[in-house]
C-alpha positions in Angstrom: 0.0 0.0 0.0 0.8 3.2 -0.6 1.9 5.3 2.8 -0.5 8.6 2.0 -2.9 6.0 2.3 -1.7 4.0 4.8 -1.7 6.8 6.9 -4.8 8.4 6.5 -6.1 4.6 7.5 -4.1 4.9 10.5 -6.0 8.4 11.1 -9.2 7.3 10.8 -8.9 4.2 12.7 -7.5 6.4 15.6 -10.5 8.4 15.3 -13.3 6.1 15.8 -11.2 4.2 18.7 -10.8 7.6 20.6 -14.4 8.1 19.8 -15.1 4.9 21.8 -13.0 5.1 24.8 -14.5 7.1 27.8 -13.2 10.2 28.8 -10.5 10.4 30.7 -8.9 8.3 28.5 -9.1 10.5 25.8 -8.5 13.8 27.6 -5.1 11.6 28.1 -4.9 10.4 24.9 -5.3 13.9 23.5 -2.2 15.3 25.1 -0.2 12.9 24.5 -0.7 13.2 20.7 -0.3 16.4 21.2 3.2 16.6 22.9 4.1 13.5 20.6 3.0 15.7 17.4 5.2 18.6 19.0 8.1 16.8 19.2 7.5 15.2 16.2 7.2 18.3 14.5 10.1 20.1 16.0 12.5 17.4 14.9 11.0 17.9 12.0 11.6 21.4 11.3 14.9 21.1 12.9 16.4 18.4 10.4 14.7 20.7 7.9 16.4 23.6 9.5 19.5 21.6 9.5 19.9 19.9 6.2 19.2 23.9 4.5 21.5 25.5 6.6 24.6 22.3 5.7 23.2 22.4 1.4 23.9 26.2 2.2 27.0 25.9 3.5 28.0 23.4 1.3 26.8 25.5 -1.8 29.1 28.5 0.0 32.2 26.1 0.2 31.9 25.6 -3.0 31.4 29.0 -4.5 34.6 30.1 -2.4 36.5 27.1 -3.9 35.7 28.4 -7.1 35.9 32.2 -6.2 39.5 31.3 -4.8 40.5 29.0 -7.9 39.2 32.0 -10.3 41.2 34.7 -8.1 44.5 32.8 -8.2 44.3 32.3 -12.2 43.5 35.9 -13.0 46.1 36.9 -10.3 48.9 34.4 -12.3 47.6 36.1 -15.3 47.6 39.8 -14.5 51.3 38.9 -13.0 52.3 37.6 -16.6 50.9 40.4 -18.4 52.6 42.7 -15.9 55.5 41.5 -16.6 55.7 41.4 -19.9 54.9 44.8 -20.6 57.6 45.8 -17.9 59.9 43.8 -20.1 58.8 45.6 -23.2 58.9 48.9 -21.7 62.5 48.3 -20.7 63.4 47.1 -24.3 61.9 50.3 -25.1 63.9 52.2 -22.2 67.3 50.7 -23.2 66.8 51.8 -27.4 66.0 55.2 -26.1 68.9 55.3 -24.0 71.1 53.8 -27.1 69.5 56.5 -29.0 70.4 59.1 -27.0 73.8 58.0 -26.3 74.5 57.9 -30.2 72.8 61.5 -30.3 75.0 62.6 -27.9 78.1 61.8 -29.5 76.8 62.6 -33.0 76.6 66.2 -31.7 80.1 66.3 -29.5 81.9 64.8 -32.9 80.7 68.0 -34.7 81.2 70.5 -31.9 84.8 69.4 -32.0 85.0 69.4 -36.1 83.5 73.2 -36.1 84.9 75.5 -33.5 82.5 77.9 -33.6 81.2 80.3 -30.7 79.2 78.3 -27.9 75.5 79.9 -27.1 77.3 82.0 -24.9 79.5 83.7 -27.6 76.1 84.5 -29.5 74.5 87.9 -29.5 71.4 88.5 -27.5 68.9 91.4 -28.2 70.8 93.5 -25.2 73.5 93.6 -27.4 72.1 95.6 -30.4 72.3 99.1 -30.4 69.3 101.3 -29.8 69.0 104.8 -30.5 70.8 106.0 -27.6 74.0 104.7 -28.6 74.3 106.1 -31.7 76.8 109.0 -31.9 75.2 112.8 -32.6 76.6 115.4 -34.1 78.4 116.4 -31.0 80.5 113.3 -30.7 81.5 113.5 -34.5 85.2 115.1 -34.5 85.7 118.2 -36.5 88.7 118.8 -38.7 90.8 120.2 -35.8 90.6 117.3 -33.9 91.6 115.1 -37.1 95.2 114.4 -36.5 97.6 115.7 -38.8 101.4 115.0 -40.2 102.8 117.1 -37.1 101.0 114.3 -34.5 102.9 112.0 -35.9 105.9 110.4 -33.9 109.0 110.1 -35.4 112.5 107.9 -33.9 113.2 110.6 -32.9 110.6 110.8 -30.1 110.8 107.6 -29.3 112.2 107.0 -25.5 115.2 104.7 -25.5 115.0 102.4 -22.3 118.9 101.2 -21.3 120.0 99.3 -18.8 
């Protein structure tokens, strides 16, 4: 037989016995279902209660395993794409550095070949004239400050140093 049906056989036959028996005895037989059913459902609920609370945990355990396995790959990854482009951007660091160094001895090779003026030997715009430095007509000499045959020095004139 089927146990839905089994039971409710069980239920009914309970019923017409309790119906039968006089009434103390069913006043007892009432509470003792009763605290029977309690307990009965308390266990129950409790290994209800129970087996949720370990599918949970298990389901958690689980999904931290997998969290943790999933962290630790795209950890290992990110560290091998980290280092890679640190590798490639010293590559890239070191050609610079060649680059520079040939630069800078491209440039000393034809300083020395030239021998020109360095930026300090160049004029700046202090050093062109402006209107105030021009000479007037005052500073131009006139013909008797113009020296003539008489101013110049002959052997004659010269100081003889002896010993």
């Amino acid at each position: 037989m089927n146990k839905i049906k089994l039971g409710k056989a069980a239920v009914k036959a309970g019923k017409f016995i309790l119906n039968k028996s006089p009434d103390p005895v069913k006043k007892y037989v009432k509470t003792k279902i009763k605290e029977e059913a309690k307990e009965h459902f308390v266990e129950h609920v409790e290994d209800q209660i129970q087996s949720k609370a370990e599918d949970a945990s298990d389901n958690l355990q689980k999904a931290k395993n997998e969290n943790a396995e999933k962290v630790h790959d795209r950890a290992d990854s990110a560290k091998e794409k980290i280092q890679h482009a640190l590798l490639t951007a010293r590559e890239k660091l070191g050609k610079v550095r060649e680059a520079g160094e040939e630069l800078q001895s491209k440039i000393s090779d034809s300083e020395s070949g030239k021998k020109g003026k360095g930026y300090r030997g160049i004029k700046g715009p202090k050093d062109v004239k402006s209107y105030q430095n021009i000479k007037s007509i005052q500073n131009i000499k006139s013909s008797v400050n113009i020296k003539s045959p008489k101013d110049i020095k002959s052997s004659a004139d010269i100081k003889m140093y002896s010993n």
